[in-house]
VOLOGU-748437 format. One record per residue (C-alpha): residue number from 0; x negated, z, y negated. Coordinates in pm, 1 decimal. Layout:
N
<node><i>NUM</i><px>X</px><pz>Z</pz><py>Y</py></node>
...
***
This chain:
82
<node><i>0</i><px>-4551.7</px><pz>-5127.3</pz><py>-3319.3</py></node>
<node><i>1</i><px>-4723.4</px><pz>-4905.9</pz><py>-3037.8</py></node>
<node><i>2</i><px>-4571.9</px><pz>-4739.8</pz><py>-2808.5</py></node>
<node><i>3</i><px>-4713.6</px><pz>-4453.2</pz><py>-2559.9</py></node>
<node><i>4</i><px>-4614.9</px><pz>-4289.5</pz><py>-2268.0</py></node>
<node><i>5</i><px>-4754.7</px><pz>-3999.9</pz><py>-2119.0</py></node>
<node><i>6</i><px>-4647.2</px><pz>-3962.0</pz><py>-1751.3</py></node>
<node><i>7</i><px>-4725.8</px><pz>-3652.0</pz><py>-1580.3</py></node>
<node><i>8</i><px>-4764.3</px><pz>-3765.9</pz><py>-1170.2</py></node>
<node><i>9</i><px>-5005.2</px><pz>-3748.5</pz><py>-904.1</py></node>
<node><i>10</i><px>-5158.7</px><pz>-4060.8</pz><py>-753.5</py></node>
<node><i>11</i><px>-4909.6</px><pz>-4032.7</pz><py>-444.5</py></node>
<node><i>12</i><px>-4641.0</px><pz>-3972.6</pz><py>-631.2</py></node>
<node><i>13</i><px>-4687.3</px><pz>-4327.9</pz><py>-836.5</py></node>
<node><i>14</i><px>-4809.6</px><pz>-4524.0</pz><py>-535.9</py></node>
<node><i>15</i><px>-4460.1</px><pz>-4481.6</pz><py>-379.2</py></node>
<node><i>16</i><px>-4304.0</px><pz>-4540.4</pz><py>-712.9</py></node>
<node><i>17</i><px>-4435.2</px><pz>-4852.0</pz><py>-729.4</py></node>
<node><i>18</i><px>-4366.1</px><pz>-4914.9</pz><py>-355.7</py></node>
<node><i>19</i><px>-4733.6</px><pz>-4948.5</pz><py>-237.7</py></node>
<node><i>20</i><px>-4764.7</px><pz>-4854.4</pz><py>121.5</py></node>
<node><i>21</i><px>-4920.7</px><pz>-4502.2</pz><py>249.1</py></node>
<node><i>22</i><px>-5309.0</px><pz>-4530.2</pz><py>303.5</py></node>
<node><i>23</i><px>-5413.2</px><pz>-4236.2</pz><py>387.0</py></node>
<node><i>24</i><px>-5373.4</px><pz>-4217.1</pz><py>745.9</py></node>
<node><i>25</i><px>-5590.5</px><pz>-4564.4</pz><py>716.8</py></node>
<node><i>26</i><px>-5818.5</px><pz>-4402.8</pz><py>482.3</py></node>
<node><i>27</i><px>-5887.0</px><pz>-4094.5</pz><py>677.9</py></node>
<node><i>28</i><px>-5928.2</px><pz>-4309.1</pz><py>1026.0</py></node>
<node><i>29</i><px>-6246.0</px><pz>-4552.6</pz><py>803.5</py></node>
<node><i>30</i><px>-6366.0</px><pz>-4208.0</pz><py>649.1</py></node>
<node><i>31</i><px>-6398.7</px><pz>-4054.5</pz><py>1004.0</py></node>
<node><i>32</i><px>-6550.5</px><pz>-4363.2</pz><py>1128.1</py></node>
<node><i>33</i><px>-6808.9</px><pz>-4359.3</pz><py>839.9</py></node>
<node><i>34</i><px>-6892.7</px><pz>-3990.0</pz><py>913.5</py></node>
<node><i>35</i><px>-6916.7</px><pz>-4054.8</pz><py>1276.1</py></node>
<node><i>36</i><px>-7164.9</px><pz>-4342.7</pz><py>1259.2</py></node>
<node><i>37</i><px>-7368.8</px><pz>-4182.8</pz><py>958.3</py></node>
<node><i>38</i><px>-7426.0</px><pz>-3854.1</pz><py>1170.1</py></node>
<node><i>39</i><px>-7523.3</px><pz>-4030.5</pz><py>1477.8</py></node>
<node><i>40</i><px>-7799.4</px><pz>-4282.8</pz><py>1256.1</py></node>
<node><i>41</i><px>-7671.7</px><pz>-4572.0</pz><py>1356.1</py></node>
<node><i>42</i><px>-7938.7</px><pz>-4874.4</pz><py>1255.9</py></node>
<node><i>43</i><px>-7818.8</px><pz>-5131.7</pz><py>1078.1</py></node>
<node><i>44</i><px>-7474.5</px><pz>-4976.5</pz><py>1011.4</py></node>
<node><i>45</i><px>-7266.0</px><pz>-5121.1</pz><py>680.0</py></node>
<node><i>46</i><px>-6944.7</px><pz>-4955.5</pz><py>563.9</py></node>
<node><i>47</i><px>-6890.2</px><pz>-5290.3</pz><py>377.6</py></node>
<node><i>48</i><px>-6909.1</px><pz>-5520.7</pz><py>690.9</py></node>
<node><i>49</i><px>-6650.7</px><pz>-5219.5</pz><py>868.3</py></node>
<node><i>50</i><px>-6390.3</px><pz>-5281.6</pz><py>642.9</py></node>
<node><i>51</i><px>-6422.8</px><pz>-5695.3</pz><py>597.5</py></node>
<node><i>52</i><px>-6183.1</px><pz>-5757.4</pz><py>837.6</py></node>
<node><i>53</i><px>-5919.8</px><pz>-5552.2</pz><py>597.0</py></node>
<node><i>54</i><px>-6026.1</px><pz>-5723.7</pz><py>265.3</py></node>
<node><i>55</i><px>-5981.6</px><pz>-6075.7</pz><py>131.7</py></node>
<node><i>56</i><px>-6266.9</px><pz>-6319.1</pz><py>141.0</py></node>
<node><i>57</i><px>-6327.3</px><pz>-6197.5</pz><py>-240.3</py></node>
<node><i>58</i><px>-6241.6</px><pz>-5950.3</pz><py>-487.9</py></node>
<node><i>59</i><px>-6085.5</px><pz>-6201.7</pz><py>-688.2</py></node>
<node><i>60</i><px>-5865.5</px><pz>-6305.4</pz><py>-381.6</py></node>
<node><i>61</i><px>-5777.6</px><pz>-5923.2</pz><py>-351.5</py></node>
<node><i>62</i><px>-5698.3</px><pz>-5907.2</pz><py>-715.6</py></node>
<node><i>63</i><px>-5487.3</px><pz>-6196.1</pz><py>-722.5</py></node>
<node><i>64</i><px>-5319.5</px><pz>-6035.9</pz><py>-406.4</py></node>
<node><i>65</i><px>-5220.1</px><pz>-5743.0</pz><py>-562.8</py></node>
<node><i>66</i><px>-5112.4</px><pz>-5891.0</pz><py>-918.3</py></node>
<node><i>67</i><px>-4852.8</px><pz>-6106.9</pz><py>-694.6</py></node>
<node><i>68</i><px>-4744.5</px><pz>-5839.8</pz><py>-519.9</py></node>
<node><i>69</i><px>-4667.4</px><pz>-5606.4</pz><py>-885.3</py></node>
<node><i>70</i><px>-4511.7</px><pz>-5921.6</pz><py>-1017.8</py></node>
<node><i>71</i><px>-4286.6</px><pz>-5970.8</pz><py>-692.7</py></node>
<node><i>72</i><px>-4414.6</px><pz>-6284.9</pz><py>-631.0</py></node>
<node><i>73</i><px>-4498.1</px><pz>-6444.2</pz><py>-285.5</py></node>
<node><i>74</i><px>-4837.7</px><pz>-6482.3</pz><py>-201.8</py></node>
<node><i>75</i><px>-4991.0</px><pz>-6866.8</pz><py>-238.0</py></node>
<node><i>76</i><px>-5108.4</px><pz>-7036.4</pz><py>97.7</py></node>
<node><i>77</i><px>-5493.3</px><pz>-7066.4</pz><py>91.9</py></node>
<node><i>78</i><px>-5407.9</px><pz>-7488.0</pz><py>18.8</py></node>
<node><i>79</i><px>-5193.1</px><pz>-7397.3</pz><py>-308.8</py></node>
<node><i>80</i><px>-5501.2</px><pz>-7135.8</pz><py>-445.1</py></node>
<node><i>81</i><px>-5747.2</px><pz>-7329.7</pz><py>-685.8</py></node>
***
């Protein structure tokens, strides 16, 4: 049996139905940043190493974050992880 469900909602709308937190203030402070730092040239400058101190060590640590979090689970210590 399949079953299919069409749901008609912006991206906003399901973030807070799912209870993720607002980003966009976030967002539009790191966007601003980018801008800023692209217009003025600066040398050596890496959106990536801007937002490291936001992100997991690794993707898979993010993903693993966020599957916890949808499943209502606690996250593990960094001991209790593989």
């Amino acid at each position: 049996m399949k079953i299919t469900f069409d749901i008609d909602a912006t991206p906003q709308e399901l973030r807070t139905f799912f209870g993720l937190p607002d980003i966009e203030p976030l967002q539009n402070e790191m966007l601003e940043l980018i801008k800023k730092n692209m217009a003025m040239g600066t040398e050596g400058f890496d959106p990536a190493t801007l937002m490291k101190p936001f992100l997991p060590e690794t993707i898979t640590a993010m993903q693993k974050t966020f599957w916890q979090a949808m499943l209502g689970q606690k996250p593990m210590d960094s001991d209790q992880a593989e």
